[in-house]
C-alpha positions as a Python dict, from the first residue, in 0.01 Angstrom:
ca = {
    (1, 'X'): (0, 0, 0),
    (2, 'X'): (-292, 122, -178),
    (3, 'X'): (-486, 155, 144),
    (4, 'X'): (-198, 398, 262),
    (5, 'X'): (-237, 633, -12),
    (6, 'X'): (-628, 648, 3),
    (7, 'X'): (-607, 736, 366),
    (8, 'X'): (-323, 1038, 282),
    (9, 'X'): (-510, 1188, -34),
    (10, 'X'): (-838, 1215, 217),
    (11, 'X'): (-654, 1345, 521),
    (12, 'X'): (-475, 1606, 258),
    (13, 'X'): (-774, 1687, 93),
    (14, 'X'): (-946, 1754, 421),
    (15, 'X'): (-704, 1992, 525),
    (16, 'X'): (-746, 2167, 173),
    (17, 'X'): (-1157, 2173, 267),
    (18, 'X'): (-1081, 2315, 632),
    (19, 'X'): (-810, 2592, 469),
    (20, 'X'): (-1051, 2709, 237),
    (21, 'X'): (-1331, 2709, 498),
    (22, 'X'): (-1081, 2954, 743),
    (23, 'X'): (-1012, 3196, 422),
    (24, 'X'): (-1392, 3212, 393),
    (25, 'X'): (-1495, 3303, 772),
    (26, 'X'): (-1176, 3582, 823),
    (27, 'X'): (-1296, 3734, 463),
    (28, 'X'): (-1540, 4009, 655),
    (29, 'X'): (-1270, 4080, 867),
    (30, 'X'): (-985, 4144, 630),
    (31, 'X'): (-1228, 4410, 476),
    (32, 'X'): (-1361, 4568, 772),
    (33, 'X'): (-1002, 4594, 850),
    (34, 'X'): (-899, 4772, 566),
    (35, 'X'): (-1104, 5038, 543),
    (36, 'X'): (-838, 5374, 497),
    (37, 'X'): (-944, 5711, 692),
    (38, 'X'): (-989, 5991, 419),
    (39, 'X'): (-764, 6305, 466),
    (40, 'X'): (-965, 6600, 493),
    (41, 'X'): (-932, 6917, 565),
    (42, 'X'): (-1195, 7168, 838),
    (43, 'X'): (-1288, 7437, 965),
    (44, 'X'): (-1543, 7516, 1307),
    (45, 'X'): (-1816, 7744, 1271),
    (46, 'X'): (-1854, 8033, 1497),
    (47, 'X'): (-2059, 8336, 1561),
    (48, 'X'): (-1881, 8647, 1343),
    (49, 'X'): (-2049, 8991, 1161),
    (50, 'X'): (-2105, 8972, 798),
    (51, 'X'): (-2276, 9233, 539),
    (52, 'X'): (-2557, 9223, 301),
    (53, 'X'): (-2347, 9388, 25),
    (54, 'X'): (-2362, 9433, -373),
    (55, 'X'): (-2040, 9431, -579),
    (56, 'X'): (-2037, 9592, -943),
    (57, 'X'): (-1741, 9805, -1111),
    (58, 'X'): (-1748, 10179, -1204),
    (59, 'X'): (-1555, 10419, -1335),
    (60, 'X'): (-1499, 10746, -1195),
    (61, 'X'): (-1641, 11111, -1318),
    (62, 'X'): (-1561, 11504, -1192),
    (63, 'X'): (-1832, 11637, -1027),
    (64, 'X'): (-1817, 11927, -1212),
    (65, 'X'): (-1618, 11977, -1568),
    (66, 'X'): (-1665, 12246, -1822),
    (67, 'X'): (-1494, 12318, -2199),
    (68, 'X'): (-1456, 12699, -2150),
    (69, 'X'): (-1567, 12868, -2466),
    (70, 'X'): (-1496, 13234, -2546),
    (71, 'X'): (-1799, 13470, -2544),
    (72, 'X'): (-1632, 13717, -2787),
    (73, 'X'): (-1473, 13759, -3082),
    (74, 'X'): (-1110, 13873, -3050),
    (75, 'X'): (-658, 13807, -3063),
    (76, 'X'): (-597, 13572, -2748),
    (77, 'X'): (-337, 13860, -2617),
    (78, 'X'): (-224, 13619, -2329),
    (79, 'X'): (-281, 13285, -2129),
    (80, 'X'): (-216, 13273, -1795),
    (81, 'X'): (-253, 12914, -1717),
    (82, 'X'): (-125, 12562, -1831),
    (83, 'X'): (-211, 12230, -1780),
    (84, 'X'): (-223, 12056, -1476),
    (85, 'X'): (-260, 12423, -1299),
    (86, 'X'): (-494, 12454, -985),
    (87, 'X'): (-730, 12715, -1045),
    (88, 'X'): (-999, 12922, -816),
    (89, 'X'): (-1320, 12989, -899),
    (90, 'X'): (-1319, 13366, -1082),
    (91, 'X'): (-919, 13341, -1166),
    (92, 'X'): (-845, 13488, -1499),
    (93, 'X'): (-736, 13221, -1741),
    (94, 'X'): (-707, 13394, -2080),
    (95, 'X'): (-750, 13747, -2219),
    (96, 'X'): (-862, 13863, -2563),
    (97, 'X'): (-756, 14213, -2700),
    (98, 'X'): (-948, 14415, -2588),
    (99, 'X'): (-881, 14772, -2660),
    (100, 'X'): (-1226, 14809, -2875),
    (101, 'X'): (-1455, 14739, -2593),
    (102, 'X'): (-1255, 14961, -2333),
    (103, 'X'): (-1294, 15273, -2586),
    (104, 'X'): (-1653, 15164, -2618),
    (105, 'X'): (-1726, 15187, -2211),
    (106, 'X'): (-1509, 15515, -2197),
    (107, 'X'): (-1761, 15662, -2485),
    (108, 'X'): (-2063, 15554, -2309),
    (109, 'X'): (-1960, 15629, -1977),
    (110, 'X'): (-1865, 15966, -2066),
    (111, 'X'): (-2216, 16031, -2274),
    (112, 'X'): (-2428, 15888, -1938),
    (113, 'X'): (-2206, 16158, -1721),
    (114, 'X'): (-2314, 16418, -1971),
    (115, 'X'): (-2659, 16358, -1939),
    (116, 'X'): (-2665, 16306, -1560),
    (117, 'X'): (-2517, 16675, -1551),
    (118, 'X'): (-2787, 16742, -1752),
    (119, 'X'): (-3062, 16606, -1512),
    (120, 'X'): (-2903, 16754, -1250),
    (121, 'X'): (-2975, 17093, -1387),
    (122, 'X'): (-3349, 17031, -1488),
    (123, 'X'): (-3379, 16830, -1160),
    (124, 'X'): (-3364, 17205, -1020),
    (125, 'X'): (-3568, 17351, -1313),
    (126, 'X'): (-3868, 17141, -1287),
    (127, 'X'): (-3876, 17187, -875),
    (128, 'X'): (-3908, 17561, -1025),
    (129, 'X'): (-4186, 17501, -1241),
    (130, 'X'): (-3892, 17637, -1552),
    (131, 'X'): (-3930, 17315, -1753),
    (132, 'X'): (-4211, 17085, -1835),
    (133, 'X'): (-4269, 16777, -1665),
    (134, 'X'): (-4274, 16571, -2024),
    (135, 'X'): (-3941, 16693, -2089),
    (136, 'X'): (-3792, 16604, -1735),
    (137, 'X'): (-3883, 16243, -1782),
    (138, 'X'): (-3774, 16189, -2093),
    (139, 'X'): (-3400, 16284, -1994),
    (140, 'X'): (-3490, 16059, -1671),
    (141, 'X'): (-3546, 15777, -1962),
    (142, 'X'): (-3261, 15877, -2150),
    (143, 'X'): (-3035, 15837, -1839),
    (144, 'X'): (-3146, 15501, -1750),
    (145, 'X'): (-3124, 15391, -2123),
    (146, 'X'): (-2762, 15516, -2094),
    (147, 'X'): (-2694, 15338, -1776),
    (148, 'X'): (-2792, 15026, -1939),
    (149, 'X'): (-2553, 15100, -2244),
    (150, 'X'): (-2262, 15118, -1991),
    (151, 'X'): (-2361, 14804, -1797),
    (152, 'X'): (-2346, 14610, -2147),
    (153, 'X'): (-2019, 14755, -2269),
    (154, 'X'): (-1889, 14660, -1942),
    (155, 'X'): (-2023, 14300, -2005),
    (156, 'X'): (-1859, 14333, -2335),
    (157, 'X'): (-1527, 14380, -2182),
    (158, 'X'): (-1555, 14130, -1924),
    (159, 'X'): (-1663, 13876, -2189),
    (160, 'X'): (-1292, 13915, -2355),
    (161, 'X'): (-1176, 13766, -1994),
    (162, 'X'): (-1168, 13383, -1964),
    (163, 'X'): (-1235, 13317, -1597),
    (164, 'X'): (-1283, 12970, -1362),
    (165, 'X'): (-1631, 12952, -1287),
    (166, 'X'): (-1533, 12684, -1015),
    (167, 'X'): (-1222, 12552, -866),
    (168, 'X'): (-1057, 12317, -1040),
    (169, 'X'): (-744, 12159, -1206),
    (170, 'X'): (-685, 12268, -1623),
    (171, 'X'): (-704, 11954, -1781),
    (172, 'X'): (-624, 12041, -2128),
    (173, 'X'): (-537, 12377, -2288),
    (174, 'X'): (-632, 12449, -2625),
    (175, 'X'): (-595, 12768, -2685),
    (176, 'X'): (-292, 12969, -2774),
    (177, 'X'): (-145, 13316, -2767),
    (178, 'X'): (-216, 13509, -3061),
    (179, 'X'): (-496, 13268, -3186),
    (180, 'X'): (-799, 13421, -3368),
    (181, 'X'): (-1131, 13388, -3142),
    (182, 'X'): (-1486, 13348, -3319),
    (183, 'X'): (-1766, 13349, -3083),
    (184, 'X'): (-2011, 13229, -3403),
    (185, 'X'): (-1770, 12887, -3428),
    (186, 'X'): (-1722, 12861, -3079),
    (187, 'X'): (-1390, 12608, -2977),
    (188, 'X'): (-1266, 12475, -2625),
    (189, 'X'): (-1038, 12718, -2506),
    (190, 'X'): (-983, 12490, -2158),
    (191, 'X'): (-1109, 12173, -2026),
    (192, 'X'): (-1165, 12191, -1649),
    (193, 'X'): (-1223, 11972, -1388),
    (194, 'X'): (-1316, 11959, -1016),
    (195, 'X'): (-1080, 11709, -790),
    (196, 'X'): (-1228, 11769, -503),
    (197, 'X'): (-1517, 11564, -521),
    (198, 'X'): (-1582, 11280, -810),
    (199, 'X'): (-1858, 11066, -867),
    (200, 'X'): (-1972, 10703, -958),
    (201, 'X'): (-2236, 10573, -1168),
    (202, 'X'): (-2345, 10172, -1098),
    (203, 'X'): (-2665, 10028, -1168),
    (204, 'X'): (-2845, 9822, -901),
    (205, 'X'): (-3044, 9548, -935),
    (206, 'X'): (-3388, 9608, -890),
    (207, 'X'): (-3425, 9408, -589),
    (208, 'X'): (-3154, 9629, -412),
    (209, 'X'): (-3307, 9917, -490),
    (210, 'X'): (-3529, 9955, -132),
    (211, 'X'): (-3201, 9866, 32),
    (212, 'X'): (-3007, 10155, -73),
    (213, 'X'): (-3051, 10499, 73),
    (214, 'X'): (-2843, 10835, 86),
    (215, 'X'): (-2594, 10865, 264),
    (216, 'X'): (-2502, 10472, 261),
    (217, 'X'): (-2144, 10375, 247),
    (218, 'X'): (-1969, 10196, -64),
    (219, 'X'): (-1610, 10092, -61),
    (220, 'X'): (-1388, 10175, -381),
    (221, 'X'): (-1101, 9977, -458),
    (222, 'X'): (-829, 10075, -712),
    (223, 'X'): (-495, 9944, -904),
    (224, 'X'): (-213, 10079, -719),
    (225, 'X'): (-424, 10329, -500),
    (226, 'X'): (-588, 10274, -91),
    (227, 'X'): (-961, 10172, -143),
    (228, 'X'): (-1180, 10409, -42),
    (229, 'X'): (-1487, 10519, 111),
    (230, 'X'): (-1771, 10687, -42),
    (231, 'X'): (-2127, 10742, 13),
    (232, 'X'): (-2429, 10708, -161),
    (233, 'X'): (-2577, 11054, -296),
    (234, 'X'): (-2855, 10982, -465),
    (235, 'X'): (-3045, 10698, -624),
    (236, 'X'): (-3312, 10763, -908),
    (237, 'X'): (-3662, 10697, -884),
    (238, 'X'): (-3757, 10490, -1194),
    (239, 'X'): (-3613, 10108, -1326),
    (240, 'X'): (-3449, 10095, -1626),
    (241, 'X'): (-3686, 9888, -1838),
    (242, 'X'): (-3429, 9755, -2090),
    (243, 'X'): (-3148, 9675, -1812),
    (244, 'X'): (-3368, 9588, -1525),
    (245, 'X'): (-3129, 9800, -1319),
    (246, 'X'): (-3126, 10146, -1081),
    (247, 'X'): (-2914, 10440, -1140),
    (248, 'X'): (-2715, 10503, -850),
    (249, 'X'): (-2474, 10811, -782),
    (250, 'X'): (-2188, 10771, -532),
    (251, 'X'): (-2015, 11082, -460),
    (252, 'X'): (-1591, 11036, -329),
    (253, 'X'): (-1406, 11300, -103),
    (254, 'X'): (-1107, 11361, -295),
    (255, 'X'): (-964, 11649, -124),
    (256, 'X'): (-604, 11463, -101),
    (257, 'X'): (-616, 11501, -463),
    (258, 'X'): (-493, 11067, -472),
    (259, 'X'): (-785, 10996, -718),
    (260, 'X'): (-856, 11119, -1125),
    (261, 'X'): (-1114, 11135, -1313),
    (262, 'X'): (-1175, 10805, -1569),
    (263, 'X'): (-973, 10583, -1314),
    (264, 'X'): (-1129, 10244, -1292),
    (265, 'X'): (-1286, 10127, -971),
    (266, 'X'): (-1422, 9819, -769),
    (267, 'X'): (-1726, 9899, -604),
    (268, 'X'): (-1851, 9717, -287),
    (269, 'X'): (-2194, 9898, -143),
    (270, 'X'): (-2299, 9711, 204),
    (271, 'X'): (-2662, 9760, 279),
    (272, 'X'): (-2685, 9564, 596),
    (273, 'X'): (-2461, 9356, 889),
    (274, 'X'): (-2555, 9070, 1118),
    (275, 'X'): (-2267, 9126, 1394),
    (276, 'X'): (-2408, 8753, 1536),
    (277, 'X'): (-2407, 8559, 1247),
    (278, 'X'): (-2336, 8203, 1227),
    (279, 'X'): (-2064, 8143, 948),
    (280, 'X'): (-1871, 7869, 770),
    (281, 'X'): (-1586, 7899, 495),
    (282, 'X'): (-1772, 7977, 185),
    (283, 'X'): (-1576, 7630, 41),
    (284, 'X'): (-1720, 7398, 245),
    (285, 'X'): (-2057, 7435, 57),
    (286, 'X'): (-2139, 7114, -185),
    (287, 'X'): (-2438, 7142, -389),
    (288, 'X'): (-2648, 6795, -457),
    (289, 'X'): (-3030, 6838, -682),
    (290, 'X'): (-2965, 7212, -627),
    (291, 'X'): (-2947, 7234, -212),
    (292, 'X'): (-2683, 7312, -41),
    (293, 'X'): (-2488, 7130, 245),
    (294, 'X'): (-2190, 7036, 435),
    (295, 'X'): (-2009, 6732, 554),
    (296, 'X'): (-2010, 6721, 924),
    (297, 'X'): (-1793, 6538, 1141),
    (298, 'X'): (-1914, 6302, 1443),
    (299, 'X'): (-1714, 6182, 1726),
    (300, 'X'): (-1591, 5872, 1538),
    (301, 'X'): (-1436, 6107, 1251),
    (302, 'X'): (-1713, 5985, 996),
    (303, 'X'): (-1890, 6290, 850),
    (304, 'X'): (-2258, 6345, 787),
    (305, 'X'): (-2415, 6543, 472),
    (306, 'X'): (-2632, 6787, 640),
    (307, 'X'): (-2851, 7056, 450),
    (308, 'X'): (-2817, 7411, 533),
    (309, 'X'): (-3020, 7709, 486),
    (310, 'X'): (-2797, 8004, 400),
    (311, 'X'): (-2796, 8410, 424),
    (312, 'X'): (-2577, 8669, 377),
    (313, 'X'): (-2271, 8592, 157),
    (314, 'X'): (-1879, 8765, 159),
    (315, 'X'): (-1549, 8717, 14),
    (316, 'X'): (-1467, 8392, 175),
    (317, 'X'): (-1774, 8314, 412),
    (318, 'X'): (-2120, 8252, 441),
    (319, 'X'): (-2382, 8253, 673),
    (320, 'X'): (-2600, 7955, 802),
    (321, 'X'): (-2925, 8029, 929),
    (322, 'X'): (-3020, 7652, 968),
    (323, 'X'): (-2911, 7296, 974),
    (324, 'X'): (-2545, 7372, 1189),
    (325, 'X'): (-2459, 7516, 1548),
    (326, 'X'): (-2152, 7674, 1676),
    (327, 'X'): (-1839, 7471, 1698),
    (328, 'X'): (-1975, 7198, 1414),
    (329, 'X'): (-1621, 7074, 1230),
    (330, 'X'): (-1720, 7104, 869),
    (331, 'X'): (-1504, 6987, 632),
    (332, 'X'): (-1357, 7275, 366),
    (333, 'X'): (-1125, 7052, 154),
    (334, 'X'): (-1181, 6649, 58),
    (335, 'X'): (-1507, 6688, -35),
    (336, 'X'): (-1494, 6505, -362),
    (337, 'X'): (-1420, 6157, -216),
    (338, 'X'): (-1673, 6177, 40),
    (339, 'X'): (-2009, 6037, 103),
    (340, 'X'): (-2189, 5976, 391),
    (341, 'X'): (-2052, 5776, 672),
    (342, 'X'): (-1705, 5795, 537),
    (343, 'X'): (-1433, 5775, 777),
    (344, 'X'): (-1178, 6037, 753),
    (345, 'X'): (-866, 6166, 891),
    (346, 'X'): (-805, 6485, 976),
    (347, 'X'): (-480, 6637, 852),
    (348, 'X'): (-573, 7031, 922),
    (349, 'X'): (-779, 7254, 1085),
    (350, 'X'): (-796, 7587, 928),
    (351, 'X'): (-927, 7928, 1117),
    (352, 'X'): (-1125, 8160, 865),
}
C-alpha cells in the first residue's frame, strides 16, 4: 500500500515539474504576442510654397493730421463744418470777423491807386526832362512799398479764414461760433485727418533688416474688418541701439474709407517664397537635446525618429530641407507614447 502511494506522489509531482517547464518555454511567446499597436495620428509630406515672413502688431496712423490754429486775432462769426465732415484741400472751415482788415485793404488799396496816378503823370514828365530823375524814383519806391502794404492787408484778411490745407475728414471741432480768437495763446480750432492713406510703424529685427525693401508687401489683419494689403514705404537707415530693432513705415490704401486711424492691427510682412518646398505639419516636430525630428513610419507600421533640418516656418507648416522625402507618413498626433521601433496603428490621416 505504501508502495502505491510513493509511485502516485512521483508520477503527480512529475507532471507538476513538466507543467511548470511548458509555462516557462510559451512565456516569450505570450509577450511577443501581446504587444498593442499605438494609435497615432499622420500626415504625408509634399512639395507646397511657403514664405519667409515676420509677424509683429501695429497700430495705425493718418498720413497726414493737423490741429488748425487761427493766425489772427478775432469773433469766430461762423463755422461751416462739423465733425465727421469730408473736407477738400482750400475749403473754408471757419471765419473770424473781419470787417477791420477789409477797411484796412480798401485804405491801402485806394492810397497805392493814388500814387500809381501819380506815376503815371511823372512817368510822362520825366520822358520830358519836367521832373528830376531823383524824384521819379522815389515815387517808383513809394509805389512798390505800397504794393507790398496791400499784399499784407490782403494776407491779413485771408488769415481770418480757416481753410483745409489737405483733404481730409474733421475729426474733432473745437471751436465755436462767437468764441474769442487769440493768435498770442493759440488753441485747436479743428483736428484733421487724411483717410485716404494711413500708415504703420513696426520695428524689425535687425537681422530682417537686408530683407526688407520698398515697395514689399505686408498683410494687415483687423477685429471685425477684411485684412489687408499694404506695402512697405520706407525703412530707416540706422539700428536702434537700445531695442536692437529697425524702423519700418508701411503705408495702407484706404480710399474705401473701411479703416481709422488708432485701429489696432496684425501685421504679417513676407520677404521671400519657396513655391517647391518640402513641408510637414508644423506639429509633427518633437524636440530631443535641442534637435528637431519626426517619427516616421516603415512598412511594418513601426516608426523611426529621424532628424530634420528645417527652413522657412508658417501658421501651421514647416519646411524640411533635410532628413525626409516626399510622401514620408510622419506622425502629427501620438507622439508622447512613442519611441523608436514602436508599433502603431493608424487611426487617421490628416491633409494639411
Amino acid at each position: 500500500m505504501q508502495a502505491k502511494l510513493a509511485l502516485v506522489a512521483v508520477v503527480f509531482l512529475g507532471s507538476v515539474v513538466l507543467t511548470g517547464c511548458n509555462k516557462a518555454q510559451s512565456s516569450p511567446n505570450s509577450t511577443a504576442a501581446a504587444e498593442v499597436a499605438i494609435p497615432v495620428e499622420t500626415s504625408r509630406s509634399r512639395l507646397g510654397a511657403i514664405s519667409s515672413s515676420y509677424r509683429t502688431t501695429t497700430t495705425l496712423t493718418a498720413r497726414a493730421e493737423a490741429d488748425m490754429m487761427a493766425k489772427s486775432t478775432g469773433i469766430v462769426q461762423q463755422v461751416l463744418v462739423e465733425e465727421g465732415d469730408q473736407v477738400k484741400a482750400g475749403q473754408l472751415l471757419a471765419v473770424l470777423e473781419n470787417e477791420r482788415q477789409q477797411h484796412l485793404l480798401a485804405k491801402e488799396r485806394a492810397e497805392l491807386g493814388r500814387l500809381e496816378s501819380e506815376l503815371s503823370r511823372m512817368h510822362e514828365m520825366h520822358q520830358r526832362k519836367l521832373v528830376s530823375t531823383d524824384v521819379y524814383e522815389k515815387l517808383k519806391w513809394q509805389v512798390s512799398a505800397m504794393q507790398a502794404g496791400v499784399a499784407l492787408a490782403e494776407l491779413n484778411l485771408r488769415e481770418t479764414e480757416i481753410r483745409a490745407p489737405f483733404n481730409a475728414v474733421v475729426a474733432r471741432r473745437f471751436v465755436k461760433t462767437g468764441q474769442l480768437i487769440n493768435q498770442l495763446a493759440p488753441n485747436s480750432l479743428f483736428y484733421l485727418v487724411s483717410e485716404s492713406e494711413l500708415e504703420a510703424v513696426v520695428h524689425l529685427p535687425e537681422q530682417q533688416m537686408l530683407q526688407a525693401k520698398s515697395g514689399q508687401a505686408a498683410i494687415l489683419s483687423f477685429a471685425g474688418v477684411p485684412s489687408v494689403t499694404a506695402s512697405i514705404s520706407r525703412v530707416a537707415p540706422v539700428v536702434d541701439a537700445s531695442s536692437g530693432t529697425v524702423r519700418t513705415t508701411l503705408i495702407i490704401d484706404n480710399q474705401a474709407r473701411q479703416l481709422k486711424a488708432g485701429m489696432f492691427s496684425q501685421v504679417e510682412i513676407q520677404f521671400d517664397t519657396r513655391e517647391q518646398a518640402l513641408l510637414i505639419p508644423k506639429r509633427a516636430l518633437i524636440t530631443l537635446d535641442n534637435l528637431a525630428g519626426v517619427m516616421v513610419l516603415d512598412a511594418d507600421n513601426r516608426v523611426q525618429r529621424r532628424q530634420v533640418s528645417l527652413g522657412y516656418t508658417a501658421d501651421h507648416m514647416v519646411e524640411v530641407l533635410e532628413g525626409l522625402n516626399v510622401g514620408d507618413q510622419v506622425v502629427v498626433a501620438g507622439h508622447a507614447a512613442l519611441k523608436d521601433q514602436s508599433l502603431v496603428k493608424v487611426v487617421s490621416e490628416r491633409e494639411f
